[in-house]
N, C-alpha and C positions, 0 to 999 in steps of 0.2 A: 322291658317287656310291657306289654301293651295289656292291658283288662277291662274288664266290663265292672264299672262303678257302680253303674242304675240300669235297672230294667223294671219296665212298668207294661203291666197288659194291657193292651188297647182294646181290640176286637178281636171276635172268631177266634184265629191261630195266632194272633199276630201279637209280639211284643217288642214296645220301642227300646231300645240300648242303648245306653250310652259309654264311650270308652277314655279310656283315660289319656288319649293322645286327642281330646276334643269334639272325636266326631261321634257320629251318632244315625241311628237309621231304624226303618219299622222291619222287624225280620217275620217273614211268614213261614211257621213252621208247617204251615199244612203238603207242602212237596214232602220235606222228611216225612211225616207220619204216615204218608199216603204211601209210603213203602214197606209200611203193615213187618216195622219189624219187630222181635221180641221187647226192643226199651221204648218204642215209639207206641207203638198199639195204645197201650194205655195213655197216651195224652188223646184219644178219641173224646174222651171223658173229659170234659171243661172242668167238671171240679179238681180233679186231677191236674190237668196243663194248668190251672191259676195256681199251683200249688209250688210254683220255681221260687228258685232262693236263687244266691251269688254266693260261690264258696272260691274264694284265692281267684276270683276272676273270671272265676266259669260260671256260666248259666247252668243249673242242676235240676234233677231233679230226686226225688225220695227214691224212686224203683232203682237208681243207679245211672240214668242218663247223665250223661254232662258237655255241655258244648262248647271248647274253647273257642278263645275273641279270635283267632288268627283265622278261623272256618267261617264264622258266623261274619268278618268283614269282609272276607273276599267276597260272597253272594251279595252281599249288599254292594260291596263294590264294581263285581263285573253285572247287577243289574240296575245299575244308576241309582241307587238308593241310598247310599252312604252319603253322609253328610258331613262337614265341618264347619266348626264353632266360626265364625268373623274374628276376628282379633280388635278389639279397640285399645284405640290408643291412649 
């Protein structure tokens, strides 16, 4: 099973991921929150959104949100964003 090892905030909505199969990508949560839902609303709030943690591989947050790595890579995947590591030899 596939998780999210690092995440780090960059800008605005956006925090970069990293997963434990290598790859990695900048995910913008601003589409999810702009859908004004009861656990999203509140990341409007920057102090709030810098406020994620990693629990068992998910992206979390305190109100109860939590985003597992299998959602969070397809979007990065079907919008060219997802990334992997090079392998050196």
């Amino acid at each position: 099973m596939i998780k999210i090892t690092q995440a780090e905030y960059l800008q605005d909505k956006i925090i970069q991921v990293h997963f434990s199969d290598g790859s990695w990508g900048d995910y913008d949560l601003q589409p999810l929150i702009d859908k004004q839902s009861s656990l999203t609303k509140a990341l409007e709030s920057e102090k709030i959104f810098k406020q994620f943690y990693l629990e068992m591989g998910a992206l979390c947050w305190r109100n109860g949100l939590e985003l597992g790595t299998g959602n969070i890579q397809d979007k990065l995947k079907n919008n060219h964003q997802l990334h992997h590591q090079e392998k050196v030899a």
